[in-house]
OpenMM code with the backbone's topology and positions (N, CA, C; nanometers):
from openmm import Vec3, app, unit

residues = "UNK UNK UNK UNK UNK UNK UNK UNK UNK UNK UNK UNK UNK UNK UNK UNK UNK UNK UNK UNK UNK UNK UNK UNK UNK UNK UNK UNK UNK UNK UNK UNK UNK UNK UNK UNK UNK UNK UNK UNK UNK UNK UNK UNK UNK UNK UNK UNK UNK UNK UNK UNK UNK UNK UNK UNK UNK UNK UNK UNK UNK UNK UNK UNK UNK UNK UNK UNK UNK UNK UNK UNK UNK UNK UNK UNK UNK UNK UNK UNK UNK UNK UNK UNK UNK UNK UNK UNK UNK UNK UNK UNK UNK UNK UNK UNK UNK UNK UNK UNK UNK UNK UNK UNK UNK UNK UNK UNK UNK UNK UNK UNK UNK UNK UNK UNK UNK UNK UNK UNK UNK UNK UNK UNK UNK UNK UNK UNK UNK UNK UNK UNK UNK UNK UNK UNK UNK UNK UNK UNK UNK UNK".split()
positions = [
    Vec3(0.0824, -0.1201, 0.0000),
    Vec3(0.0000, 0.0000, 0.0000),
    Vec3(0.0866, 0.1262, 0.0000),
    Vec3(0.2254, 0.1380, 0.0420),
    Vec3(0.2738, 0.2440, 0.1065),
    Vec3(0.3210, 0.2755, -0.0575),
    Vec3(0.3816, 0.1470, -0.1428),
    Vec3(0.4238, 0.1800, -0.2715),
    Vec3(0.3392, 0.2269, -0.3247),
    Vec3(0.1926, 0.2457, -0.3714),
    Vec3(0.0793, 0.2680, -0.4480),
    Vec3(0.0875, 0.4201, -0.3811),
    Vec3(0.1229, 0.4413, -0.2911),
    Vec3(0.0831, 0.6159, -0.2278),
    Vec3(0.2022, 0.6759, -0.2505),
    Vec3(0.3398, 0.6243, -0.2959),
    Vec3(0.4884, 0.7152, -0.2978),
    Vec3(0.4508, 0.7169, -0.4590),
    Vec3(0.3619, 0.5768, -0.5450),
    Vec3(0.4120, 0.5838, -0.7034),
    Vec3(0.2680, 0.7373, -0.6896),
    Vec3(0.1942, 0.7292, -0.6717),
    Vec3(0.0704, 0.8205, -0.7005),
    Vec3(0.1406, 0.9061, -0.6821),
    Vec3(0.2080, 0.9500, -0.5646),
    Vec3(0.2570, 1.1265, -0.5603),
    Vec3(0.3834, 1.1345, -0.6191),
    Vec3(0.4796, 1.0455, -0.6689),
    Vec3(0.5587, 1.0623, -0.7789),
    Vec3(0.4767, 1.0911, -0.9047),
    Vec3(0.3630, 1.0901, -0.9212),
    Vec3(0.3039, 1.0762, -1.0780),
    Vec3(0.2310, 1.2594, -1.0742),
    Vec3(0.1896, 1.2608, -0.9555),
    Vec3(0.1585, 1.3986, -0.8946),
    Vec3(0.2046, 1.4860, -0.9304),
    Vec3(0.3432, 1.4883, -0.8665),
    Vec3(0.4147, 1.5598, -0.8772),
    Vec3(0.5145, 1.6088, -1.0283),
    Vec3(0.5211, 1.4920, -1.0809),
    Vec3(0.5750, 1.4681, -1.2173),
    Vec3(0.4905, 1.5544, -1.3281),
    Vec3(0.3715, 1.5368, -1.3112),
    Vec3(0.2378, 1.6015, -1.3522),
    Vec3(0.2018, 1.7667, -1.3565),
    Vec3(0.2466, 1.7741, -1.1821),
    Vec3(0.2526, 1.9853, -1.1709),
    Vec3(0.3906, 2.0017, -1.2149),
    Vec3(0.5152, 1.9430, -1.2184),
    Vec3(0.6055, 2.0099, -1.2893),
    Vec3(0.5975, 2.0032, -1.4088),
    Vec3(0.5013, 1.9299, -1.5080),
    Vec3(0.4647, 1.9030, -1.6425),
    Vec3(0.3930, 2.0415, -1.6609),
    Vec3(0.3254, 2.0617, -1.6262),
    Vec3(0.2367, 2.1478, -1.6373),
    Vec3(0.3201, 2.3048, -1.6167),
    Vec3(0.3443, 2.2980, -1.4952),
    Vec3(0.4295, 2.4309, -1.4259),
    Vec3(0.5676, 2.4612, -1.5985),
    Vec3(0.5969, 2.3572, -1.6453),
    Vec3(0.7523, 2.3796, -1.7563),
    Vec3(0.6447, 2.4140, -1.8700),
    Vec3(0.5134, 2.3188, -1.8821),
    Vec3(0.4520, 2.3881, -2.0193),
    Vec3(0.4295, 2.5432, -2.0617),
    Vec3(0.3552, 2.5836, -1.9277),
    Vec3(0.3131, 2.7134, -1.9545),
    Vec3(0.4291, 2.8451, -1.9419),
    Vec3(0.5554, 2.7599, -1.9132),
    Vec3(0.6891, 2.8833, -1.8830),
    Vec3(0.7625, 2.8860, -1.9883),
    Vec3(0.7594, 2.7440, -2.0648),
    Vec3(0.8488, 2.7751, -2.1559),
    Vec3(0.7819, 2.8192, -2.2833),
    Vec3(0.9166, 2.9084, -2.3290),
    Vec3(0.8937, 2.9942, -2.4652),
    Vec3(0.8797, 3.1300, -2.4375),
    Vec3(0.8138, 3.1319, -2.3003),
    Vec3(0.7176, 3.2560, -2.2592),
    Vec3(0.7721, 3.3991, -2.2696),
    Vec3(0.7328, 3.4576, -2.3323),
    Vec3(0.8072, 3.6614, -2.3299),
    Vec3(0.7864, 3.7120, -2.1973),
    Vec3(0.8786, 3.7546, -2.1276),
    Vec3(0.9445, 3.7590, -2.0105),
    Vec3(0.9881, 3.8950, -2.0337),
    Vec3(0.9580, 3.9733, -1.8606),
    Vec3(1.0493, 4.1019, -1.8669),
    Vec3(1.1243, 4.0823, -1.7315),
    Vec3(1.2908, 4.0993, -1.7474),
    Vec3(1.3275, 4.0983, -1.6708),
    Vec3(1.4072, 4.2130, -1.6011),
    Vec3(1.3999, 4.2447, -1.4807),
    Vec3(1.4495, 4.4052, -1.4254),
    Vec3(1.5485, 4.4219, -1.4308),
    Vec3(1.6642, 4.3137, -1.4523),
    Vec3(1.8468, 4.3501, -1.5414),
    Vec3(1.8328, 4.3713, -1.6969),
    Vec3(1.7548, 4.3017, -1.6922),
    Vec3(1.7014, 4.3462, -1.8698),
    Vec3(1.6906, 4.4790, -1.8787),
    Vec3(1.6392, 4.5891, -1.8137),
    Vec3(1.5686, 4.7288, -1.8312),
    Vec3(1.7324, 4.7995, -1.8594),
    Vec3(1.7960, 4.7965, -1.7879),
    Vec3(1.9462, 4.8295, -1.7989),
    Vec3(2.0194, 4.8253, -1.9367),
    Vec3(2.0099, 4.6776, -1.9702),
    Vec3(2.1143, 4.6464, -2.0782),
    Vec3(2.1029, 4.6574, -2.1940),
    Vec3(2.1644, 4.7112, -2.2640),
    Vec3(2.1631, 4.7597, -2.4153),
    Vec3(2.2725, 4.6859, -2.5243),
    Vec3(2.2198, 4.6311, -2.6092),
    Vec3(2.3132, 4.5673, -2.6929),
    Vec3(2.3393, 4.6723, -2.8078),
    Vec3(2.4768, 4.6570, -2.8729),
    Vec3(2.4953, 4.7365, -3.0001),
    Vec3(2.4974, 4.5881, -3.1205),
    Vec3(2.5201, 4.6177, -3.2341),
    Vec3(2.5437, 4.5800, -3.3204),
    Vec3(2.6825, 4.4864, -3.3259),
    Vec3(2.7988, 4.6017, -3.2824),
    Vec3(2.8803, 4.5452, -3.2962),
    Vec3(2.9084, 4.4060, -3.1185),
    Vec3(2.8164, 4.4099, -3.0529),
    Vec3(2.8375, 4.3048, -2.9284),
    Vec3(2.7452, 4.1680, -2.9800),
    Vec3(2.6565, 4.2230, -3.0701),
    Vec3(2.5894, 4.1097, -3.1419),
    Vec3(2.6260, 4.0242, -3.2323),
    Vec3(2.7336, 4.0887, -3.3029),
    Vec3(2.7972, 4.0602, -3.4539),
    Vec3(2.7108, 4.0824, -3.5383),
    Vec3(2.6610, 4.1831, -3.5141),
    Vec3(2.5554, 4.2117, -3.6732),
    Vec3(2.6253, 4.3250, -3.7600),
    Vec3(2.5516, 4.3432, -3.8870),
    Vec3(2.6185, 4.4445, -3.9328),
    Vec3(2.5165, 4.5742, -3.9045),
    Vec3(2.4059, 4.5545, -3.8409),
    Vec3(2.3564, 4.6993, -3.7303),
    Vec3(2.1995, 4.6385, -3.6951),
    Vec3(2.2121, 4.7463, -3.5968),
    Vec3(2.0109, 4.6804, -3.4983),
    Vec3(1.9193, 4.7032, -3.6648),
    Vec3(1.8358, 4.6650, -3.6197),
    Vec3(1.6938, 4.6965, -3.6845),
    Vec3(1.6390, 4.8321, -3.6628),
    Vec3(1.6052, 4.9280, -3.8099),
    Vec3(1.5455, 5.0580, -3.7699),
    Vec3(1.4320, 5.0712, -3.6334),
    Vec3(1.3707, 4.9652, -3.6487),
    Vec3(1.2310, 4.9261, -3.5459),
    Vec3(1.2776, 4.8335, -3.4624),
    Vec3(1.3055, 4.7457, -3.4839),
    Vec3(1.3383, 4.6461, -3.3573),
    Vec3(1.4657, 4.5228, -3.4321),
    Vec3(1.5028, 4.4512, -3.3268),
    Vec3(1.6077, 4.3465, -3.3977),
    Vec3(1.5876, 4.1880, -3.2882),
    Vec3(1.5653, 4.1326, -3.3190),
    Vec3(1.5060, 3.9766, -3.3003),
    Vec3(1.6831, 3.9074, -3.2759),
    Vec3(1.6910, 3.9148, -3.1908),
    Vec3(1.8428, 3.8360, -3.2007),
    Vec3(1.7883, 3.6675, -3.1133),
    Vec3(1.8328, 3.5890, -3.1527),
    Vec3(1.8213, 3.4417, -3.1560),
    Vec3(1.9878, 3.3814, -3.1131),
    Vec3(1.9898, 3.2777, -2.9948),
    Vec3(2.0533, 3.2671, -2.9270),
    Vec3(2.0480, 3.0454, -2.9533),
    Vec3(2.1369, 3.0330, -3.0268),
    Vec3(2.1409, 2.8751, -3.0659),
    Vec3(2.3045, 2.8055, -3.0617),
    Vec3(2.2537, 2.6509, -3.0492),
    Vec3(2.3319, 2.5668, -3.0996),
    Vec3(2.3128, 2.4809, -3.1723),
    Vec3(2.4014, 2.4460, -3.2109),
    Vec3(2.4075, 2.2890, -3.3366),
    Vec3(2.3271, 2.2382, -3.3053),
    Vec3(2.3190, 2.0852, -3.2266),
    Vec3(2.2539, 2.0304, -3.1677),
    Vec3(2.0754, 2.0984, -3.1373),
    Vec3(2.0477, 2.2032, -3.1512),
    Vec3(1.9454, 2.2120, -3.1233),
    Vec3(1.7915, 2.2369, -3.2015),
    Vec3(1.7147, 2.1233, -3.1816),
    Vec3(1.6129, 2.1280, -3.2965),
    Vec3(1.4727, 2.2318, -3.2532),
    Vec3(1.4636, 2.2601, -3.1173),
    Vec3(1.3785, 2.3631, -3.1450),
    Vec3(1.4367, 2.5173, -3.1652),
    Vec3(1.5769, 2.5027, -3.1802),
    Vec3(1.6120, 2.6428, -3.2473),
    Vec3(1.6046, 2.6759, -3.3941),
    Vec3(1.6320, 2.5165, -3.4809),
    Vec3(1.5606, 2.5546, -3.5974),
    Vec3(1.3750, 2.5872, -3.6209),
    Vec3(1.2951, 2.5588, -3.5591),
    Vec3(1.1837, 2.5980, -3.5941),
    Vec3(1.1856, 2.7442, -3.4978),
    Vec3(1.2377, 2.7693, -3.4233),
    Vec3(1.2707, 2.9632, -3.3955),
    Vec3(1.2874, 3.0007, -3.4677),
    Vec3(1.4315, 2.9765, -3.5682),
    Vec3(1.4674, 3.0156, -3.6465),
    Vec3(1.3405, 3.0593, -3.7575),
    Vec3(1.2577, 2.9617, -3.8299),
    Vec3(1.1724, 2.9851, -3.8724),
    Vec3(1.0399, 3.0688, -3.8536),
    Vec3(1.0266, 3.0883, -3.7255),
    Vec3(0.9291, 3.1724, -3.6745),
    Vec3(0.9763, 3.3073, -3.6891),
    Vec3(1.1356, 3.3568, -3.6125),
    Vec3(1.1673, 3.4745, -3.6091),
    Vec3(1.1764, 3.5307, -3.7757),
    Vec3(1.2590, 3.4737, -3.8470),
    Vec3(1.2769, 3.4991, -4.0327),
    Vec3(1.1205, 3.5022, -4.0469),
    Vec3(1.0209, 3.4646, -4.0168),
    Vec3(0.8693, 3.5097, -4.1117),
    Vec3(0.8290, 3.6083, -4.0351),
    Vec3(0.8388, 3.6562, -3.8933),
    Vec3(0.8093, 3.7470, -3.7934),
    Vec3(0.9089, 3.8564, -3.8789),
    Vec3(1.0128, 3.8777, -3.8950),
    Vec3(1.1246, 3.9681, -3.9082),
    Vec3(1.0559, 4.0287, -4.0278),
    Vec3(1.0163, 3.9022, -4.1606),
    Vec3(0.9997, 3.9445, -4.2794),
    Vec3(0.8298, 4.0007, -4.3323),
    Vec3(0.7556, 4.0024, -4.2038),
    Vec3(0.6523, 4.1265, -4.1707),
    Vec3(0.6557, 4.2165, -4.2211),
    Vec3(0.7804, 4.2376, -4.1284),
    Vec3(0.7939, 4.4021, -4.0222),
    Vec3(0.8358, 4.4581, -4.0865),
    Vec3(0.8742, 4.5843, -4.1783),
    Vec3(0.9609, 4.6179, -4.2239),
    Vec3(1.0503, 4.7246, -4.1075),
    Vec3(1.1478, 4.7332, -4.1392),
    Vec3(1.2836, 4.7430, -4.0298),
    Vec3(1.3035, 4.6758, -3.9381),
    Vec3(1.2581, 4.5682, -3.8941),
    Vec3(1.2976, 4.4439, -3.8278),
    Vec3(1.3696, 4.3431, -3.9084),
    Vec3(1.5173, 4.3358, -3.7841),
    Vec3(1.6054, 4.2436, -3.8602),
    Vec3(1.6485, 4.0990, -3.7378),
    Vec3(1.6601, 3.9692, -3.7869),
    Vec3(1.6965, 3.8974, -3.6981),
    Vec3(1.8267, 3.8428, -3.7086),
    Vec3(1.8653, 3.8225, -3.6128),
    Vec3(2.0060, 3.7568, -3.5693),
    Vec3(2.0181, 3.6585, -3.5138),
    Vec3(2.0729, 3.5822, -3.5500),
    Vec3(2.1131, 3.4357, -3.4966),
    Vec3(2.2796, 3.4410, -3.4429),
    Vec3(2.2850, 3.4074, -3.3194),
    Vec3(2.4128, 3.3812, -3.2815),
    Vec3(2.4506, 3.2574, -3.2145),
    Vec3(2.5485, 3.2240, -3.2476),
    Vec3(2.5729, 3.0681, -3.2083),
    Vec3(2.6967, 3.0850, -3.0489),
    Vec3(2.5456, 2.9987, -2.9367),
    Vec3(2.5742, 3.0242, -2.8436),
    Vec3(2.7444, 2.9629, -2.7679),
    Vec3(2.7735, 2.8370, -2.8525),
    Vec3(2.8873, 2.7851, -2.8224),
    Vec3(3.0392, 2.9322, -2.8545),
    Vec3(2.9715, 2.9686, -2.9928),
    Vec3(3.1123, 3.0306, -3.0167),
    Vec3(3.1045, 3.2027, -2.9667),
    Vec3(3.0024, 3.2207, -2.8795),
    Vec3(2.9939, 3.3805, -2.8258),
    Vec3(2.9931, 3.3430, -2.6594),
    Vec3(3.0327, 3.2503, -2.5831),
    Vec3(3.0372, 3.2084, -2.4082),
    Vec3(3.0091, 3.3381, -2.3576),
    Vec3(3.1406, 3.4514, -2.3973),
    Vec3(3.0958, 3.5875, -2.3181),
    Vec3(3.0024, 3.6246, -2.3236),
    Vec3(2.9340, 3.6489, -2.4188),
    Vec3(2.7846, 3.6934, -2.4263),
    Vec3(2.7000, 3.6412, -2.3682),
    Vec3(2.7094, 3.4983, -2.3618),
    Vec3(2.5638, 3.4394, -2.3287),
    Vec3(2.6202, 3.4357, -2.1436),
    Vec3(2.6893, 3.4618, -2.1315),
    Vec3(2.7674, 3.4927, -1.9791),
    Vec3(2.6773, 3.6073, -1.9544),
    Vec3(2.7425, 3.7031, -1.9637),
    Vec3(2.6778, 3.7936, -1.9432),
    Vec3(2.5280, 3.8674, -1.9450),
    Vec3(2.4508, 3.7753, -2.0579),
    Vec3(2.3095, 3.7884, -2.0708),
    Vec3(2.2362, 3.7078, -1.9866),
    Vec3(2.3089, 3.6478, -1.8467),
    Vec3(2.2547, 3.5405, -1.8478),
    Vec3(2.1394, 3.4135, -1.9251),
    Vec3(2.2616, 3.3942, -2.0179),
    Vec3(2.1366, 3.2908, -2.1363),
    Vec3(2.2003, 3.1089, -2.0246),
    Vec3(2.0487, 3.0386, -2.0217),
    Vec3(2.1057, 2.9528, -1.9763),
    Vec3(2.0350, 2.7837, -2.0616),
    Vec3(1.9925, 2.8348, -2.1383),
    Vec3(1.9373, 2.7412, -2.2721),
    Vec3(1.9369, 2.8027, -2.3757),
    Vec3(1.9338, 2.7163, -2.4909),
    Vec3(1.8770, 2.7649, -2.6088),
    Vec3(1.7985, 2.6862, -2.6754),
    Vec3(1.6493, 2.7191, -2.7711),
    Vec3(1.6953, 2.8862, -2.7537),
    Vec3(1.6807, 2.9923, -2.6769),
    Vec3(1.7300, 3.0823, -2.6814),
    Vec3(1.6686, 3.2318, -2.6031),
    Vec3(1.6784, 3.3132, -2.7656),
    Vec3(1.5626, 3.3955, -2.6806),
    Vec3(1.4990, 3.5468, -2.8135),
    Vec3(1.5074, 3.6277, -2.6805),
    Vec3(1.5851, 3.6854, -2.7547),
    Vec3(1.5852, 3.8208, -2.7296),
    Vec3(1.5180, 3.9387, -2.8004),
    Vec3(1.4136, 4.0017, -2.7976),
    Vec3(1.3769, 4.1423, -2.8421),
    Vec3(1.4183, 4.2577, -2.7859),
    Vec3(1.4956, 4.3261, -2.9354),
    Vec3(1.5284, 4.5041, -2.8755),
    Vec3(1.4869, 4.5974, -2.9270),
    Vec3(1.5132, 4.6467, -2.8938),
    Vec3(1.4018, 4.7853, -2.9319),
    Vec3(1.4880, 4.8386, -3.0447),
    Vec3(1.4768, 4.9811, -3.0930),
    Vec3(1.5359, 5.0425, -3.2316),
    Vec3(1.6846, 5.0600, -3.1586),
    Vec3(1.7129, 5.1144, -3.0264),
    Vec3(1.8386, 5.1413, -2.9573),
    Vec3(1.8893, 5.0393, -2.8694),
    Vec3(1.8487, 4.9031, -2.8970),
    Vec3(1.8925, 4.8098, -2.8532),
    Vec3(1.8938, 4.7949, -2.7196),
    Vec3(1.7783, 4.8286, -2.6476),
    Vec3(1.7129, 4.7996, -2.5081),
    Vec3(1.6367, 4.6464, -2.5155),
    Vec3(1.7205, 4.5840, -2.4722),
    Vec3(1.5903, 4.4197, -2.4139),
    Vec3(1.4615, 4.4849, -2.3519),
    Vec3(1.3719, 4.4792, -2.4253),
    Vec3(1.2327, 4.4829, -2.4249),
    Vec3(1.1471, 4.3398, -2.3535),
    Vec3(1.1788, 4.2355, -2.3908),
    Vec3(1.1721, 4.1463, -2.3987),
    Vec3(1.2374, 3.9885, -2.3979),
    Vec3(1.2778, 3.8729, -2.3548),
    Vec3(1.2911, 3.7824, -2.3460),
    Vec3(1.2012, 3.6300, -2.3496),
    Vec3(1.2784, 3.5258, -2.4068),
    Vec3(1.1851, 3.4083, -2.4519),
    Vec3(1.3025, 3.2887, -2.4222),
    Vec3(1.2842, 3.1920, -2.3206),
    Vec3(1.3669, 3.1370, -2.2635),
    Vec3(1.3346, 2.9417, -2.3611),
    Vec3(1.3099, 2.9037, -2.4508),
    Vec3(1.2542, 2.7996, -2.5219),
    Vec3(1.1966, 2.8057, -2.6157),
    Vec3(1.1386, 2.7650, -2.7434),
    Vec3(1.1023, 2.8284, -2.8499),
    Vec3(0.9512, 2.8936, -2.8279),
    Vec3(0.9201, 2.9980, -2.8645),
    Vec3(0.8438, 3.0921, -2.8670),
    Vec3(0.7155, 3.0700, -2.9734),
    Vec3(0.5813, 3.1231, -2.9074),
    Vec3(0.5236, 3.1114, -2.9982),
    Vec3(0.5476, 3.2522, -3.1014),
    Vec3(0.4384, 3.2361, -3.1964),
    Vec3(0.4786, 3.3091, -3.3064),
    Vec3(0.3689, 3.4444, -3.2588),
    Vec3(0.2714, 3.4464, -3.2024),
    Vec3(0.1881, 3.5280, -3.1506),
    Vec3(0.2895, 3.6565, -3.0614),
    Vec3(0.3343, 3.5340, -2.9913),
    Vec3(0.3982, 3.5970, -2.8361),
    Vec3(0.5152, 3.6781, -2.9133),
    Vec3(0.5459, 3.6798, -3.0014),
    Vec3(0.6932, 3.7244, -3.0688),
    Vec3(0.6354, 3.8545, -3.1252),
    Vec3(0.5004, 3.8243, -3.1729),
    Vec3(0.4610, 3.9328, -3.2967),
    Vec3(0.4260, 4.0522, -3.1520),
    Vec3(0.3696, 4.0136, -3.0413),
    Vec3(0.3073, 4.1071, -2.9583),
    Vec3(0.4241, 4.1884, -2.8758),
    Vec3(0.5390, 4.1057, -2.8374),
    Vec3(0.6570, 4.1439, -2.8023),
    Vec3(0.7400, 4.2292, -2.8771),
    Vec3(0.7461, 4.1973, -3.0322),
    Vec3(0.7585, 4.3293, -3.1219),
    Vec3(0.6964, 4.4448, -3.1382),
    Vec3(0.5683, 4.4218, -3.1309),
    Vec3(0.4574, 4.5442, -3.1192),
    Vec3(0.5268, 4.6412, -3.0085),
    Vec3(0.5180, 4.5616, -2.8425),
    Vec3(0.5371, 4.6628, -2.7880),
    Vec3(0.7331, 4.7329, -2.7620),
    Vec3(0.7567, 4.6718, -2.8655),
    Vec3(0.9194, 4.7237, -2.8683),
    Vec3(0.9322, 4.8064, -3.0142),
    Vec3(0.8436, 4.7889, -3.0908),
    Vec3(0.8339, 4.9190, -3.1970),
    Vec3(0.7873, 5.0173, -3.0891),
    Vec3(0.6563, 5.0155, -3.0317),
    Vec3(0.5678, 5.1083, -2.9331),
    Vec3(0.6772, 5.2345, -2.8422),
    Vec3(0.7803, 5.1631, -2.7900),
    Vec3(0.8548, 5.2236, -2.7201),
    Vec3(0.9616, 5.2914, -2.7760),
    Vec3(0.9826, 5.2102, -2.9134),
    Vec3(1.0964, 5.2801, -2.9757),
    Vec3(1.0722, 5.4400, -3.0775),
    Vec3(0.9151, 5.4671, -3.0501),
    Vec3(0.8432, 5.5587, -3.0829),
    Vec3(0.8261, 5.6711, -3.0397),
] * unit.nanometer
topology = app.Topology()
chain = topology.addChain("A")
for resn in residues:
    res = topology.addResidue(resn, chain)
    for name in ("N", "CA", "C"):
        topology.addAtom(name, app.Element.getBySymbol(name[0]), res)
């Protein structure tokens, strides 16, 4: 009996952290070190932000829901006009993703026209949550 009551609340529990990781990941996130930090172009490796906003994308090899990001941000980007996205490959930039605290990928990052994190997406993102997260990072860059 005692096994039937440890397997049930192992299944319990297995269950609210199922649930608790569904609804977090991907999710557009504001975070209060975020409000601070400003990326340029040249800390991104781009050849410059987006007039309106810039979608920078945070990947590795190995990783298959960064290719369908990938795909979401490139049809999100190719909307907008002056929205540009960036892909950076998290193995060969460590400092960066150090410092951004990135601790998966993918991460999205949204910035504004002056390269303020507006926004964050810690797993692949929906395509809604990206388009509304741009909205309000054109909004501000206004």
């Amino acid at each position: 009996m005692a096994g039937l009551i440890v397997c049930l609340a192992a299944l319990a529990l297995a269950g609210a952290f199922g649930l608790w990781h569904g609804r977090r990941d991907g999710r557009m996130t504001v975070r209060v070190r975020d409000a601070e930090e400003r990326l340029t172009a040249e800390a991104i490796g781009a050849e410059g932000l987006g007039q309106r906003a810039t979608l920078v994308q945070f990947s590795s090899a190995f990783c298959q829901p960064c290719r369908a990001t990938r795909r979401i941000l490139a049809e999100v980007a190719g909307m907008v006009e002056g929205v540009v996205h960036v892909e950076i490959d998290a193995e060969a930039r460590l400092d960066l993703v150090r410092s951004l605290g990135i601790v998966r990928t993918p991460t999205v990052l949204v910035l504004d026209a002056r390269g303020r994190i507006v926004r964050r997406a810690s797993g692949q993102p929906r395509k809604a949550d990206v388009i509304a997260a741009l909205g309000e990072a054109v909004e501000e860059a206004v």
